[in-house]
C-alpha positions as a Markdown table, in Angstrom:
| # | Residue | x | y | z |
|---|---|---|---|---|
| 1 | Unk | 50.0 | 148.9 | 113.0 |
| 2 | Unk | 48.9 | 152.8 | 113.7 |
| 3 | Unk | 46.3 | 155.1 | 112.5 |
| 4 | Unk | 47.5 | 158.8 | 111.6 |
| 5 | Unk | 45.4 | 161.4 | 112.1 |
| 6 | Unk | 45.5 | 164.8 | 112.0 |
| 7 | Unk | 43.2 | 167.2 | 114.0 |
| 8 | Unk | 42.7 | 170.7 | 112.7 |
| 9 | Unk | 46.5 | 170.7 | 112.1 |
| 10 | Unk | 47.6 | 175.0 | 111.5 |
| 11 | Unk | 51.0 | 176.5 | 111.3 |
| 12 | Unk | 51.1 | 180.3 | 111.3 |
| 13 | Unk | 54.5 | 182.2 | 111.0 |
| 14 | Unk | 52.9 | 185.6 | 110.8 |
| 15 | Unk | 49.5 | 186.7 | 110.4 |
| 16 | Unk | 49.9 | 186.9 | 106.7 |
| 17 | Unk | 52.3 | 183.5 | 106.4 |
| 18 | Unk | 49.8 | 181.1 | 107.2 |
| 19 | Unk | 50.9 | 177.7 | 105.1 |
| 20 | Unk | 49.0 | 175.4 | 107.0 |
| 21 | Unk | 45.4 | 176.0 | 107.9 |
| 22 | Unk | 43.0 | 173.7 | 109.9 |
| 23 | Unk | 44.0 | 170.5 | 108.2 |
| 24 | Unk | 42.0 | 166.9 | 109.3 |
| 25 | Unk | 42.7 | 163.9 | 107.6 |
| 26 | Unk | 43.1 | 160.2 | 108.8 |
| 27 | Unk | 45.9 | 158.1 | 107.2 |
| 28 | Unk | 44.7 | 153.9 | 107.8 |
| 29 | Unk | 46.8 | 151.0 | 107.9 |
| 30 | Unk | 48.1 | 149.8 | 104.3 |
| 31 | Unk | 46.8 | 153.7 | 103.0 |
| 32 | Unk | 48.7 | 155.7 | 100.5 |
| 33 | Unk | 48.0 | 159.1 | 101.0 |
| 34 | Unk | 49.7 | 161.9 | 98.7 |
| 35 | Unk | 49.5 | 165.5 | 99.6 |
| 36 | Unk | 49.4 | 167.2 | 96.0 |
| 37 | Unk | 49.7 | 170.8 | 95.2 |
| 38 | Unk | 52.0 | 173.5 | 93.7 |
| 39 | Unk | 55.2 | 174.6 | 95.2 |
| 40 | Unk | 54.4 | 177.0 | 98.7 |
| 41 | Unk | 50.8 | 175.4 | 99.4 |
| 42 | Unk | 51.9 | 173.9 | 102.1 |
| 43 | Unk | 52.3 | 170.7 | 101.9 |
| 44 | Unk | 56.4 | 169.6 | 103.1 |
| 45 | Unk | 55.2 | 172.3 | 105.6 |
| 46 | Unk | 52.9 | 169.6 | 106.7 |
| 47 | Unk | 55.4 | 166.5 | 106.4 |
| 48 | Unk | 57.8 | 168.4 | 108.8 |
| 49 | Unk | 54.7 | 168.9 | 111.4 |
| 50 | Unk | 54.1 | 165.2 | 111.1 |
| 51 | Unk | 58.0 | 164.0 | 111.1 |
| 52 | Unk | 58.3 | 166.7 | 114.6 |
| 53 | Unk | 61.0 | 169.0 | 112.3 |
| 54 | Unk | 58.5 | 171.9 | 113.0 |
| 55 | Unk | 55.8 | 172.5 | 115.8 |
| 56 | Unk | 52.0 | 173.5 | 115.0 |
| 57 | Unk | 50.6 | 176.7 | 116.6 |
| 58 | Unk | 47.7 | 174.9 | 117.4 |
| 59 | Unk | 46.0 | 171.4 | 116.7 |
| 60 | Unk | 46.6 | 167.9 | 117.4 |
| 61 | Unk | 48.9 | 164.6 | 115.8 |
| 62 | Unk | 48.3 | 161.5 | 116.7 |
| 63 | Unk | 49.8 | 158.6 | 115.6 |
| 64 | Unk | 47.7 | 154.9 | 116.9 |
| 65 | Unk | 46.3 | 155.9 | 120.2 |
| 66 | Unk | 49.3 | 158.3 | 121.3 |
| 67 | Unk | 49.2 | 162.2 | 120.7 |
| 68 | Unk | 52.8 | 162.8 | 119.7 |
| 69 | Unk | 51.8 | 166.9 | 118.7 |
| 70 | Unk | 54.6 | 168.0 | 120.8 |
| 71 | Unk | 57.3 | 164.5 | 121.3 |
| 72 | Unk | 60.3 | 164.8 | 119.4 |
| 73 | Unk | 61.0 | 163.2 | 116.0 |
| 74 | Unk | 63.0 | 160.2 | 117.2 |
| 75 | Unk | 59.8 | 159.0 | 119.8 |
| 76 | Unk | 57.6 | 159.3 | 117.3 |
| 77 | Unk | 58.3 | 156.0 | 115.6 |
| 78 | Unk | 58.4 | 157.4 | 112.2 |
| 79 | Unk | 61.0 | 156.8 | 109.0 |
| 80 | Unk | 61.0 | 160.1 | 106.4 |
| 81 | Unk | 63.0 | 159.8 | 103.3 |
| 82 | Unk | 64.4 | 163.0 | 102.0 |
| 83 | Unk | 64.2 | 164.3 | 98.4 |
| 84 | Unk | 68.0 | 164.3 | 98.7 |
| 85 | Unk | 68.1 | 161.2 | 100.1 |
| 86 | Unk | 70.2 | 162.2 | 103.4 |
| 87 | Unk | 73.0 | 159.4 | 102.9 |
| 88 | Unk | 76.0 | 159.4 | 105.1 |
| 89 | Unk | 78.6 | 159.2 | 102.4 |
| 90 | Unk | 81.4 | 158.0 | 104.7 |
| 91 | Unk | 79.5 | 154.5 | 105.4 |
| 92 | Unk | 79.0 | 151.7 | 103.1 |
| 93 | Unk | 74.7 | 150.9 | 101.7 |
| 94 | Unk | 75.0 | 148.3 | 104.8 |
| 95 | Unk | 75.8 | 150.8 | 107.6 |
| 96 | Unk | 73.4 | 153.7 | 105.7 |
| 97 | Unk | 70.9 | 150.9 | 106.5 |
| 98 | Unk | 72.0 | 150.2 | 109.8 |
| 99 | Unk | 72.4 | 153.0 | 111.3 |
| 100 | Unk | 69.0 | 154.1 | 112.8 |
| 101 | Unk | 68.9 | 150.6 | 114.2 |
| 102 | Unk | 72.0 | 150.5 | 115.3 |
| 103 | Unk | 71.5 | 153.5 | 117.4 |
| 104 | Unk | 68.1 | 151.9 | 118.8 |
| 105 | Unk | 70.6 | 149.1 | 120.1 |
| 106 | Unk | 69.1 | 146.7 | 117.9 |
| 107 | Unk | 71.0 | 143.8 | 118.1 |
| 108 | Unk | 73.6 | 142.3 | 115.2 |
| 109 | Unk | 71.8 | 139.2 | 114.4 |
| 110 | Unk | 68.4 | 141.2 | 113.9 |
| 111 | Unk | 70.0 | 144.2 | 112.1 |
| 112 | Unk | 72.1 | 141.6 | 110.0 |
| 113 | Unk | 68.0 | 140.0 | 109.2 |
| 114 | Unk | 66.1 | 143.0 | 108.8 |
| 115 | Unk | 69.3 | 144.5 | 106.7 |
| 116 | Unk | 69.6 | 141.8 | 104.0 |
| 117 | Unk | 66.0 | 141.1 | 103.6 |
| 118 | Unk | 65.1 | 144.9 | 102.8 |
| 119 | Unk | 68.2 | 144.9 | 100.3 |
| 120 | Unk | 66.9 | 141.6 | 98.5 |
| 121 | Unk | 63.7 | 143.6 | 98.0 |
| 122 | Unk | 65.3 | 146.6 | 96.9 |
| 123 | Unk | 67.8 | 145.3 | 94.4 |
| 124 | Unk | 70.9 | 146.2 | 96.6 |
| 125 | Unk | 72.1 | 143.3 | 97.2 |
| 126 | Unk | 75.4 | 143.1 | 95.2 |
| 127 | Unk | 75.5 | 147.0 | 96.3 |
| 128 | Unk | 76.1 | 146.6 | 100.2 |
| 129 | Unk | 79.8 | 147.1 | 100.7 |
| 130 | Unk | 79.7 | 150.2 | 98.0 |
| 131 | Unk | 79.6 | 154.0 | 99.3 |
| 132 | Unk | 77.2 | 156.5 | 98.5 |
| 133 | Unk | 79.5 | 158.2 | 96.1 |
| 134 | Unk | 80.0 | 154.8 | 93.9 |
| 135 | Unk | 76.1 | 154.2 | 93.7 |
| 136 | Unk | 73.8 | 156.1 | 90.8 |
| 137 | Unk | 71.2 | 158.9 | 91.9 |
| 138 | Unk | 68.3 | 155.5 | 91.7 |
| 139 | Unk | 70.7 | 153.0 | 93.5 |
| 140 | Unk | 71.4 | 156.0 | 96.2 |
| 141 | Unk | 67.3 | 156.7 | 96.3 |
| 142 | Unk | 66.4 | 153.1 | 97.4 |
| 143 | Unk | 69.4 | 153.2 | 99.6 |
| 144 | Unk | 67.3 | 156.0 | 101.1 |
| 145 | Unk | 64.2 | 154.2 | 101.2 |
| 146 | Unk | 65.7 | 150.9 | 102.6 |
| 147 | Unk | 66.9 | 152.6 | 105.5 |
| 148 | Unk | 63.2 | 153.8 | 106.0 |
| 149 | Unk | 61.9 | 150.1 | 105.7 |
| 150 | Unk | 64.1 | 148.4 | 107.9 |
| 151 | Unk | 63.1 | 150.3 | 111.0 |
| 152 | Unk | 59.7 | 149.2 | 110.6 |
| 153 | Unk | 57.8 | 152.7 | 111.6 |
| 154 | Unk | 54.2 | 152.9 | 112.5 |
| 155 | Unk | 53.9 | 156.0 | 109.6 |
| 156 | Unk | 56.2 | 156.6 | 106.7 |
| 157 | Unk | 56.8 | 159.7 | 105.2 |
| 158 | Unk | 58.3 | 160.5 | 102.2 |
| 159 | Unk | 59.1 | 164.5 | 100.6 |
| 160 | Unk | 59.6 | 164.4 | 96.8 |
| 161 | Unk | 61.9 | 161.2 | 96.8 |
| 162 | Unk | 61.6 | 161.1 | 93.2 |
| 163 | Unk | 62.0 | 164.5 | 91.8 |
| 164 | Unk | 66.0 | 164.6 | 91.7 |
| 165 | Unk | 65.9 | 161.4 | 88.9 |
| 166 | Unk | 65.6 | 162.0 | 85.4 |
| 167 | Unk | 62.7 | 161.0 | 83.7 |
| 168 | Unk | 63.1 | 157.2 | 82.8 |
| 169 | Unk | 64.1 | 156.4 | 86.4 |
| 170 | Unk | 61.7 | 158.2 | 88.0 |
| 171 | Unk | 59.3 | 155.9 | 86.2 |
| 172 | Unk | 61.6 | 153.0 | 87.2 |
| 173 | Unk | 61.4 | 153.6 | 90.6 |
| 174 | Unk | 58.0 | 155.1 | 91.0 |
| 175 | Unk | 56.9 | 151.6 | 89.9 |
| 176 | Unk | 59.6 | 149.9 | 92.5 |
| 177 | Unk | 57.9 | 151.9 | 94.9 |
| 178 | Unk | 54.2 | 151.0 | 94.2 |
| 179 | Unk | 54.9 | 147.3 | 94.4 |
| 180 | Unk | 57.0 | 148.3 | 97.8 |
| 181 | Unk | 54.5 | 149.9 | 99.6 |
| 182 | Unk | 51.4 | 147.4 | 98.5 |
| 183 | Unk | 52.9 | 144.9 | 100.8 |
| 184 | Unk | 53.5 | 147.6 | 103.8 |
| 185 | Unk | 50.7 | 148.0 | 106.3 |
| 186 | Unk | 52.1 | 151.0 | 108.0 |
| 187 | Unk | 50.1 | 154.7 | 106.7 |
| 188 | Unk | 52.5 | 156.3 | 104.0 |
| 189 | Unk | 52.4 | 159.9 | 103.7 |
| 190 | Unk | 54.0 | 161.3 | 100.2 |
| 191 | Unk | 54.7 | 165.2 | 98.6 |
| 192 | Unk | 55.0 | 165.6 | 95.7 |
| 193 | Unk | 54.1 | 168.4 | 93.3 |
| 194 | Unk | 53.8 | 165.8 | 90.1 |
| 195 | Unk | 50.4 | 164.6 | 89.7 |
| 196 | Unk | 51.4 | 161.7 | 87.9 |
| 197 | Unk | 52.5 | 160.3 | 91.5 |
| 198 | Unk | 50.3 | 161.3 | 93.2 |
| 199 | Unk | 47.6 | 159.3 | 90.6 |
| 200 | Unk | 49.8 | 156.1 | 90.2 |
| 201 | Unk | 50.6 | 156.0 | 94.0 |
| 202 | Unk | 48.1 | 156.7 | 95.9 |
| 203 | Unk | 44.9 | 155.3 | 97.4 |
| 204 | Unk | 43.9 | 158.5 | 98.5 |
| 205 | Unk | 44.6 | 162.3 | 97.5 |
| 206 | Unk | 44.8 | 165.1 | 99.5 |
| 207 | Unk | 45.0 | 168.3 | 96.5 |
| 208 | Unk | 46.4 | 171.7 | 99.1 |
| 209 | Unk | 46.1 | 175.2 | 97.7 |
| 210 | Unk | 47.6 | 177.8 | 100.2 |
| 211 | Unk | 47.3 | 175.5 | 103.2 |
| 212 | Unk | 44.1 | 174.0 | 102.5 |
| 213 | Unk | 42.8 | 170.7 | 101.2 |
| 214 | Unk | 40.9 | 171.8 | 98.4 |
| 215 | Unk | 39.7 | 167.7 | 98.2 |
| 216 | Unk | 40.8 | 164.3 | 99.6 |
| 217 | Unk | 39.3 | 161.9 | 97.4 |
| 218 | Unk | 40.5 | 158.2 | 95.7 |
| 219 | Unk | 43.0 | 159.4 | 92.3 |
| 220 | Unk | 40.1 | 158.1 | 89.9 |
| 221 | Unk | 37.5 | 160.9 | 91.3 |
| 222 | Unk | 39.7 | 163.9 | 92.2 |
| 223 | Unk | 40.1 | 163.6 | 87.9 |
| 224 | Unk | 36.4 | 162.7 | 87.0 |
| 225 | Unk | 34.8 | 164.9 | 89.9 |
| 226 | Unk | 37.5 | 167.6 | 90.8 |
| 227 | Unk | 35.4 | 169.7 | 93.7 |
| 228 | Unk | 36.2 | 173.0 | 92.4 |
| 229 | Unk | 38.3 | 174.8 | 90.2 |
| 230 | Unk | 41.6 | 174.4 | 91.5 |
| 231 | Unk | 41.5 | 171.5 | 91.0 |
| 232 | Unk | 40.1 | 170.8 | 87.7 |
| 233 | Unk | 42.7 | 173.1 | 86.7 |
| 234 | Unk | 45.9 | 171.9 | 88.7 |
| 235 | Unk | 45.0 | 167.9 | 87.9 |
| 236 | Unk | 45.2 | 166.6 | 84.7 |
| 237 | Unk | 47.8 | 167.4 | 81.2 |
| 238 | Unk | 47.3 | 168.9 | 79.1 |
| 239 | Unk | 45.2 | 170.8 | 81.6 |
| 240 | Unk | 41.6 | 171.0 | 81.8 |
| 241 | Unk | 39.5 | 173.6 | 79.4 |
| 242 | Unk | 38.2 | 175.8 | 81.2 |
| 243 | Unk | 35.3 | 179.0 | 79.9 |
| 244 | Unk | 33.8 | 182.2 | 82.0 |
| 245 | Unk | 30.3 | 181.9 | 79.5 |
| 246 | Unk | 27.3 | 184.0 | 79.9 |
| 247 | Unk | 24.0 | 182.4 | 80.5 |
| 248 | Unk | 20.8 | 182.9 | 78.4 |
| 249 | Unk | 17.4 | 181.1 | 79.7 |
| 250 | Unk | 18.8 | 177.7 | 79.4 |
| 251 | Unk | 21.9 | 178.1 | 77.7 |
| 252 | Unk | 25.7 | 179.6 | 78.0 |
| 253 | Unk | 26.8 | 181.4 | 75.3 |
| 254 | Unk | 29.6 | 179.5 | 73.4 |
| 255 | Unk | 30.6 | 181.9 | 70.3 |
| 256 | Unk | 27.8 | 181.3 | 68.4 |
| 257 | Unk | 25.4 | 178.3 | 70.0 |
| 258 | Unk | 24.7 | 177.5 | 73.1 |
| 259 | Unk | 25.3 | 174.8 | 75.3 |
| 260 | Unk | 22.9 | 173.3 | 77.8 |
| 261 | Unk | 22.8 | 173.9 | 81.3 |
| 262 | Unk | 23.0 | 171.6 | 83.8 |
| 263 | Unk | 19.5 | 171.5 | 86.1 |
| 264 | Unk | 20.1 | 174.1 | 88.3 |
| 265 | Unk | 17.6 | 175.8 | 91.1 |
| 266 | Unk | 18.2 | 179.4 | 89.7 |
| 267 | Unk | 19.9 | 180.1 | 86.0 |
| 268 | Unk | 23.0 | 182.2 | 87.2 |
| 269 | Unk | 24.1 | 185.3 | 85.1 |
| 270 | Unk | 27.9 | 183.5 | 84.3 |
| 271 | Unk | 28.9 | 179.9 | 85.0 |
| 272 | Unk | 32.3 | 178.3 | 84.3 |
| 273 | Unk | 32.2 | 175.3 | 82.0 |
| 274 | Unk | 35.1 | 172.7 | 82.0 |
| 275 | Unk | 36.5 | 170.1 | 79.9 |
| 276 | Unk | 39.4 | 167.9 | 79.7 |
| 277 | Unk | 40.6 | 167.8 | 76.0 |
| 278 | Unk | 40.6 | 164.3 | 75.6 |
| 279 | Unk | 36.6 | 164.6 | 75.7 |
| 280 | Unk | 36.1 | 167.0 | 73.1 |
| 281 | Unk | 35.2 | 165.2 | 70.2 |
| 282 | Unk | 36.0 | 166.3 | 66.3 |
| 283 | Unk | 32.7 | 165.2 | 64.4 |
| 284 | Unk | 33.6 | 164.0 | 60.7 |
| 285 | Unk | 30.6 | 165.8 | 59.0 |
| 286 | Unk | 27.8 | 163.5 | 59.7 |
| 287 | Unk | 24.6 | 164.8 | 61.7 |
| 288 | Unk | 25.3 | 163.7 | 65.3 |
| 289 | Unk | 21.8 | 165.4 | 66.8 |
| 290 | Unk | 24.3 | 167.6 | 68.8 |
| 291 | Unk | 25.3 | 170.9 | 69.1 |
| 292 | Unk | 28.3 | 171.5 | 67.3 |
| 293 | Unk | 30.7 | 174.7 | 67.7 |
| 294 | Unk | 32.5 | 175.5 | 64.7 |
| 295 | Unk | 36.2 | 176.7 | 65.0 |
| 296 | Unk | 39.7 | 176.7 | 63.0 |
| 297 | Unk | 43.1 | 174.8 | 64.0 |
| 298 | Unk | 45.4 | 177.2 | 64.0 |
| 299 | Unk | 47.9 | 175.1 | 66.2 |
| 300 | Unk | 49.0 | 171.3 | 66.2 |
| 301 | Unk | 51.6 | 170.2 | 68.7 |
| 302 | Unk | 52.9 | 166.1 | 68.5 |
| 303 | Unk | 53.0 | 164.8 | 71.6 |
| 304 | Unk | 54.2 | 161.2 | 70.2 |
| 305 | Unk | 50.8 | 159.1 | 70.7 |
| 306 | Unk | 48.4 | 162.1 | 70.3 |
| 307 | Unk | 48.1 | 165.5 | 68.7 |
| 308 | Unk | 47.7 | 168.4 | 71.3 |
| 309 | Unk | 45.0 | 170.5 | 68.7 |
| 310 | Unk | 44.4 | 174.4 | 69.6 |
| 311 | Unk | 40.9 | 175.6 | 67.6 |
| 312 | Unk | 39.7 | 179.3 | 68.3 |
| 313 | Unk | 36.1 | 179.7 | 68.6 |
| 314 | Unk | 33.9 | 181.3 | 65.9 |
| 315 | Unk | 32.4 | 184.3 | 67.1 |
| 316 | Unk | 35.0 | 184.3 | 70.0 |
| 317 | Unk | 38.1 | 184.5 | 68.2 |
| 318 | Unk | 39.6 | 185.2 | 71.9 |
| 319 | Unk | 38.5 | 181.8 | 72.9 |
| 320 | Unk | 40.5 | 178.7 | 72.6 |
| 321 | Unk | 39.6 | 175.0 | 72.9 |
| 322 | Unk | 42.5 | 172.7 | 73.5 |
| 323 | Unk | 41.4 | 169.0 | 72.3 |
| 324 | Unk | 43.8 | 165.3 | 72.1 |
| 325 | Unk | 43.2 | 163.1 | 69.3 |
| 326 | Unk | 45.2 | 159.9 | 68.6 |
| 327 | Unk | 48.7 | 160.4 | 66.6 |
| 328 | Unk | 47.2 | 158.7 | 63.1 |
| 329 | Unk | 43.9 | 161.2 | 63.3 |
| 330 | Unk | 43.4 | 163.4 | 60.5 |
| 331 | Unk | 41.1 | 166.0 | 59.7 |
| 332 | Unk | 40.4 | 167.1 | 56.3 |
| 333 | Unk | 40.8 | 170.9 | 56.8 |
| 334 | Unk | 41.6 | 173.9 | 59.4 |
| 335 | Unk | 38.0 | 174.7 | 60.1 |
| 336 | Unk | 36.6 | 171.6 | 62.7 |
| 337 | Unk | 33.6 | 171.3 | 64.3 |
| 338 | Unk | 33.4 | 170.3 | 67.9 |
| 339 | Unk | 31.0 | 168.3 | 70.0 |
| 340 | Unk | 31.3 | 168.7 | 74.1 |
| 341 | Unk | 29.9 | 165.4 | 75.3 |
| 342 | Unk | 27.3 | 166.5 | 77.9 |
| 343 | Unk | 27.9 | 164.0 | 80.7 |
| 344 | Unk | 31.7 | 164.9 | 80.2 |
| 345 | Unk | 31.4 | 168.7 | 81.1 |
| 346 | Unk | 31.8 | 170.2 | 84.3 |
| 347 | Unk | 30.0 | 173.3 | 85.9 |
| 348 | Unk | 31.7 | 175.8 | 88.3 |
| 349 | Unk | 30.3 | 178.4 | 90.1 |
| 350 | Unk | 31.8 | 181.6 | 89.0 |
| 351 | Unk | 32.3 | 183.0 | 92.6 |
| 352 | Unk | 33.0 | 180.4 | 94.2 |
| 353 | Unk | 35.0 | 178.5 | 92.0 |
| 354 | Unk | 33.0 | 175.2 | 93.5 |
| 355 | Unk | 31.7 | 172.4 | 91.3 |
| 356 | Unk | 27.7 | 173.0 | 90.9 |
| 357 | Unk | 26.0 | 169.7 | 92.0 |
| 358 | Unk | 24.7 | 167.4 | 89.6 |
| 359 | Unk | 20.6 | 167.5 | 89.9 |
């Protein structure tokens, strides 16, 4: 099986259409990389350089030992599956399959092989001699990805195969395809704009903001350690708290207390502080030795298992912290006080946006 890499990888259009910029990243055997990121970052832009649908201005793809920056698609020894899955609706699920193979000059006996053992896998067994238009939008999807599997590519990439299903399918399959791709060695590339994908899917992350990686990191860090604030903001829902306070001496301003500062060289004038509402804590009117910040619900939203709770800040009325607690959690009136958890906050620089380091 091949390596992908990708070599300071930059697509310019016009010098102020730049989606791609200088992107490196290596893709290992039996990896599962996602490129996350809001629509127009950059990302499918990236897919199509990989797949050989668009050329780079400058940088390199290689794909095992071969540099395949400038071959075309079909000697690349790829498989993409599209987000609208590309079927030819003329053929049966069988010849869908068959078709790249058949055009490699496969022979019968082998496509007949690789054919029915991908559709055992898949579910599409009893679905071979239908046509696209008799199959549902799941049935056609893994159609789609079947015909990627039985070519057996060195790199698989896939662009949004999920987002034309409707909610309880996309789970369905978004779970098919985990277990799929666990028992592929080949590097799978995957777009998507839903982070939940990109968190259940992947081994690695790649988060782009206008056509750079903002941080390529395992799913469990880019949520616990997000490297700036992008991508504190962009990961996670409800999204991550996020506060432009003030620094005194030791402290930033929070309405009326202050919270501790991180150990920093030099105390700057503003810092950002971030938290994730599941880590704010309501505290139930016992001393807990911490600072507490005061504030009143003023919005509840029921999100089935929890409560999505909106407070605004005493002595910042302008200020709101958004805070999950279970469904069954009650509180006994609208004015809560608040506990921030200090090994659960996270510091941003408020020029750079980066994530301070931990001293």
């Amino acid at each position: 099986m091949a390596k992908l890499q990708l070599k300071n990888l930059n697509k310019t259009y016009s010098p102020q259409v730049v989606p791609v910029k200088d992107i490196s990243l290596d893709v290992s055997e039996g990896e599962f990389l996602t490129l996350l990121g809001p629509s127009g970052c950059g990302k499918s832009t990236t897919l199509r350089l990989i797949a050989g649908l668009e050329q780079p201005t400058r940088g390199e793809i290689r794909i095992g030992d071969r540099n395949v920056t400038y071959l075309r698609p079909g000697d690349r020894d790829i498989a993409m599956v599209f987000q609208s899955y590309a079927l030819y609706p003329h053929m049966t699920v069988y010849e869908n399959m068959a078709s790249s193979l058949k055009i490699r000059k496969t022979s019968s006996t082998e496509i007949h092989r690789l054919v029915t053992e991908v559709a055992a896998s898949l579910g599409l067994t009893e679905l071979l001699d239908r046509k696209p238009g008799k199959l549902s939008g799941g049935q056609r999807q893994r159609v789609a990805l079947g015909r990627a599997l039985v070519r057996q590519p060195a790199v698989f990439l896939l662009d949004e195969p999920l987002s034309n299903l409707d909610a309880l399918l996309r789970e369905k399959v978004r779970a098919e395809l985990k277990q799929l791709f666990a028992s592929q060695k080949a590097p799978v590339v995957y777009v998507t704009h839903d982070q939940t994908e990109a968190m259940t899917l992947s081994t690695k992350v790649a988060v782009v903001h206008k056509g750079s990686i903002q941080q390529l990191d395992p799913p469990h860090l880019i949520y616990t350690r997000p490297a700036n604030q992008f991508v504190a903001g962009f990961v996670g829902s409800p999204q991550m708290n996020l506060f432009v306070l003030k620094c005194q001496g030791n402290f930033a301003i929070f309405g009326d207390v202050g919270v501790t500062l991180p150990d920093l060289p030099t105390v700057p004038p503003e810092i950002v502080l971030g938290i994730r509402p599941e880590n704010v804590c309501f505290v139930d009117g016992t001393d807990s030795g911490e600072t507490t910040i005061k504030g009143e619900v003023y919005l509840v939203e029921n999100l089935g298992m929890q409560n999505l709770i909106s407070i605004r800040v005493k002595g910042l009325e302008s200020l709101t912290v958004r805070a999950l607690l279970p469904g069954d959690r009650q509180w006994s009136s609208n004015m809560v006080e608040l506990v921030f958890p200090p090994r659960l906050i996270h510091w941003f620089d408020v020029k750079t946006g980066n994530r301070l380091p931990d001293f």
